[in-house]
N, C-alpha and C positions, 0 to 999 in steps of 0.2 A: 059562848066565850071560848070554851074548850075546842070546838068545829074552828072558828076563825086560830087560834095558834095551829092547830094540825095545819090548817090551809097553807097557812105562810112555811111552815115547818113543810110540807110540800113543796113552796114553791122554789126556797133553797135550797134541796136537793135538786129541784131538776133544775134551777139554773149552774149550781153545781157541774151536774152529770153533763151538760150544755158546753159549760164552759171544757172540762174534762174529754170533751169530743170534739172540738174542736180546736184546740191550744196539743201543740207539741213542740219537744227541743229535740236540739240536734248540737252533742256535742263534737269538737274538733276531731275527731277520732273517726266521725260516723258520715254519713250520706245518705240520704232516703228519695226514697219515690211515691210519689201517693197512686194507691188504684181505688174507682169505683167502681165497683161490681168484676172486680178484675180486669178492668182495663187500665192501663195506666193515665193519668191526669198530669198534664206540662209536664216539664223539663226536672228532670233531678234536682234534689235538693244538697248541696254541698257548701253551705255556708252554716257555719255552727252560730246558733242562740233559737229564739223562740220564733215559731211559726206557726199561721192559723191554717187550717181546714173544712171542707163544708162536714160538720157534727154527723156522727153517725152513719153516715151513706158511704162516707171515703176511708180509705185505710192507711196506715204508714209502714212501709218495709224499710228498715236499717239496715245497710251493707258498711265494711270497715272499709275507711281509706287508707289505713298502713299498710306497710309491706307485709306480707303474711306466707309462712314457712309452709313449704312441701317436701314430705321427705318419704322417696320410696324403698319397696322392697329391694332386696338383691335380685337382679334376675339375669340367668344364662343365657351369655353369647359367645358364638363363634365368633373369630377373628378371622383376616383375609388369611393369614398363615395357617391356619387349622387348628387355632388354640381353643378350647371354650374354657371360660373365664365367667366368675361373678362380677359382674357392676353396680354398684353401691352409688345410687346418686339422690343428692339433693337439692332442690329448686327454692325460689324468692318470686313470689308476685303477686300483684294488687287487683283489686275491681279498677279498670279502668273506664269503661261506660255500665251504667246501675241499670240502666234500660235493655239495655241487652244481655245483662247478665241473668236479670228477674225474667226476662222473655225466655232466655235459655235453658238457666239451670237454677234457677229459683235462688236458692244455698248455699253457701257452703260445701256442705257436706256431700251434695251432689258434685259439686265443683273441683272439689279435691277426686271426686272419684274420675271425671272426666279429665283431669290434667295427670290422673295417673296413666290411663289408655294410651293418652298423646304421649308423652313423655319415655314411657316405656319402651312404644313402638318406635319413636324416632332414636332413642338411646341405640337400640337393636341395630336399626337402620345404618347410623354414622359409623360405627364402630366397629360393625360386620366389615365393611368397604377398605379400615386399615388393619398393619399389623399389629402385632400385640403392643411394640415398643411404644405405637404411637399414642396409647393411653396408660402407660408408665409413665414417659417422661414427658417434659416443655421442648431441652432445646439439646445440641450435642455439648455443653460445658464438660461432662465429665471426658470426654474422649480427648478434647485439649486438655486438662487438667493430668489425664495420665500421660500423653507423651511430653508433655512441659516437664512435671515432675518426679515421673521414673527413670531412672536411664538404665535400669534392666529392661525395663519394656522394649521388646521391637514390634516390625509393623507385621509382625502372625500372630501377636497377643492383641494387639489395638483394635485390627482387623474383626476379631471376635465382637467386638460391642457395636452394635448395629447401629446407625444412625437413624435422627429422625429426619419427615420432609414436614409434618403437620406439628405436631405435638397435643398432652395432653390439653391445654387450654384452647386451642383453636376445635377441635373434638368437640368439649363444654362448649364454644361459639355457634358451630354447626346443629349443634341437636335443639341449643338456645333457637336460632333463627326460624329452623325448621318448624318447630311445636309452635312457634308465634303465629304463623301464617295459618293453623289450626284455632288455636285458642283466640285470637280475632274475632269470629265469630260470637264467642263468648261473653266477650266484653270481656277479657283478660288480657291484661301487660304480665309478659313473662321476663322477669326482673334479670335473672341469669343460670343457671343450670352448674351444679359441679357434680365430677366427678371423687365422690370421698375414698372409694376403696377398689381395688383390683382385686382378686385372688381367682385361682387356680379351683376347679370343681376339683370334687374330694377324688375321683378313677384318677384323674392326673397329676395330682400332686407329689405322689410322694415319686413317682419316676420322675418331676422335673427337680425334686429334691436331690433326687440319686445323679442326675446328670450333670447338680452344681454342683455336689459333693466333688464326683469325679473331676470335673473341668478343675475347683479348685486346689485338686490334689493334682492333677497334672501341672499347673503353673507354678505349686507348692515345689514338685520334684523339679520343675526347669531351672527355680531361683535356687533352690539345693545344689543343683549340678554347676551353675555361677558359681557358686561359692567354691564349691569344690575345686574348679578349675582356679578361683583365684588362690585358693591353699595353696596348691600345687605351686605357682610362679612366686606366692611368699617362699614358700621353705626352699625353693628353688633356687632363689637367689641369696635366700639365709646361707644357705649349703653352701654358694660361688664364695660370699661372702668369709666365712666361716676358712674353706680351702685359703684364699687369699692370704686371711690372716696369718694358720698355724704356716705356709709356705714363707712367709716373711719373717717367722719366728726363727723357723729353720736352718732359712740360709741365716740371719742374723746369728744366730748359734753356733752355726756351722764358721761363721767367720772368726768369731769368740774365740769357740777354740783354734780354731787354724793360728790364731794370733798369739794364743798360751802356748800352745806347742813349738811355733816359731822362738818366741823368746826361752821357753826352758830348754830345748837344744841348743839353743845359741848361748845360754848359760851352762849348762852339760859339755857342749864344743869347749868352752873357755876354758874348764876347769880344767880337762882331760890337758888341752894343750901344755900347762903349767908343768906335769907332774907324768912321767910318760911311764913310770911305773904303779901307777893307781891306773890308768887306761888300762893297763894289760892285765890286771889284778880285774877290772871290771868286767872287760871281756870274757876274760875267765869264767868269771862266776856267770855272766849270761849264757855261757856255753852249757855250764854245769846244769843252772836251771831250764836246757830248751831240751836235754840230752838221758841226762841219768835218770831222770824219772820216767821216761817212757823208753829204756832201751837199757837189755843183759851186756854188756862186756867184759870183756875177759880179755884184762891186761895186765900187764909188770908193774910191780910196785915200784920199778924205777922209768916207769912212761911217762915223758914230759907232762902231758894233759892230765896228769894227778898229781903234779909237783905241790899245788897249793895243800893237797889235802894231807900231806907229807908232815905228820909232828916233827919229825926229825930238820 
């Protein structure tokens, strides 16, 4: 009794392990290929739910069908100007044929390392061939943007910001195309390529620091000297300004009294006329005060021009 339950108790394990070798899934995320004895057997598997296999003899490899991130080291390039520069980039791409990937590069892990080699060498490649600007920037915006909006800018300040003919996105395009026509091989779609960072190797940096410094202190003193010059035609014309005025004041004052001293001599004429012995009495005394105090004489106390001063 106890032999016949083990038996059966055998025979569900190995229909078990039976079934277990030959039942697999495939979720939407995944894609497989079967191989026996390392060959591969039909056509990729890319429909997710349950699928059979011949038990034991064949095997399942799972590759991902999302997009899947590559992201490499910094690595130094010269530019066509004679810059060397860090490039910082990072890549988007999928298994796009499973048979050719499992024939190539089995992995992942392998796979990342060979889209490093491509990617690296074509980055080098593209970007040797421009100048520095052309992996700065996309397009010339800012170069309209400063002669629209300054108008101290002239064209020996504009002049300085270099134009581009590519920019950085079409760069990213280039290196994208390039590395494809490698990675093919692979059974890789290469999704897109960016450029994340620029910088300057550490010998060159701090002299292209020192050189913006300078450049900015030069534009700093040009727009300083603007200014200065237009001080000058403010206070210049404050001062025309200014003259103007007190000259209007002037004559204005000048006429004032021109106009008091007309009527108080023409009131001092009147008076005088009335009374012909207070005129002579006045003159007198004007004589007295332009005379005696600045001059010794020596005269008779019966000399007409002392008469007034005469008690007697």
């Amino acid at each position: 009794m106890s032999g016949k339950v083990g038996f059966i108790a055998a025979a569900i394990v190995a229909v078990v392990a039976l079934i277990n070798s030959s039942v697999y899934i495939v979720n939407e995320a995944q894609q497989a290929i079967i191989t026996q004895f390392g060959q591969i057997m039909g056509k990729p598997v890319t429909d997710a739910g349950i699928h059979f296999k011949a038990p034991f003899i064949q095997n399942v490899s799972y590759f991902d069908k999302r997009i899947l991130h590559w992201d490499g080291d910094p690595a130094q390039v010269p530019t066509k100007d004679k810059k060397f520069i860090l490039v910082d980039t990072t890549a988007r791409w999928r298994i796009k044929d499973p048979e050719t990937f499992f024939k190539a590069v089995k992995n992942i892990r392998l796979a990342l390392q060979r889209i490093t080699g491509i990617l690296d060498g074509k980055t080098k490649n593209v970007i040797s061939n421009y100048n520095l600007v052309e992996a700065v920037r996309n397009t010339n915006d800012i170069i309209e943007k400063v002669k629209q909006n300054d108008e101290t800018t002239d064209e020996k300040v504009t002049g300085e910001i270099e134009p581009v003919t590519a920019g950085r996105e079409k760069l990213s395009q280039q290196i994208t195309a390039q590395a494809q026509i490698e990675l093919d091989s692979l059974g890789i779609e290469l999704v897109d390529v960016l450029i994340t960072r620029i910088a300057y190797v550490q010998e060159v940096e701090d002299k292209v620091f020192d050189r913006m410094i300078s450049e900015r202190n030069r534009i700093a003193e040009k727009t300083r000297s603007v200014g200065k010059g237009e001080e000058a035609k403010i206070l210049g014309q404050m001062n025309l300004d200014l003259k103007e005025i007190e000259s209007d004041a002037y004559r204005q004052s000048q006429e004032i009294m021109g106009k008091a001293d007309a009527e108080a001599i023409a009131i001092y004429a009147e008076s005088l006329r009335g009374n012909a012995e207070f005129y002579e009495f006045m003159r007198t005394m004007d004589a007295y005060k332009k005379t005696l105090p600045k001059s010794n004489l020596v005269i008779g106390t019966d000399s007409e021009f002392l008469k007034l001063l005469d008690r007697n």
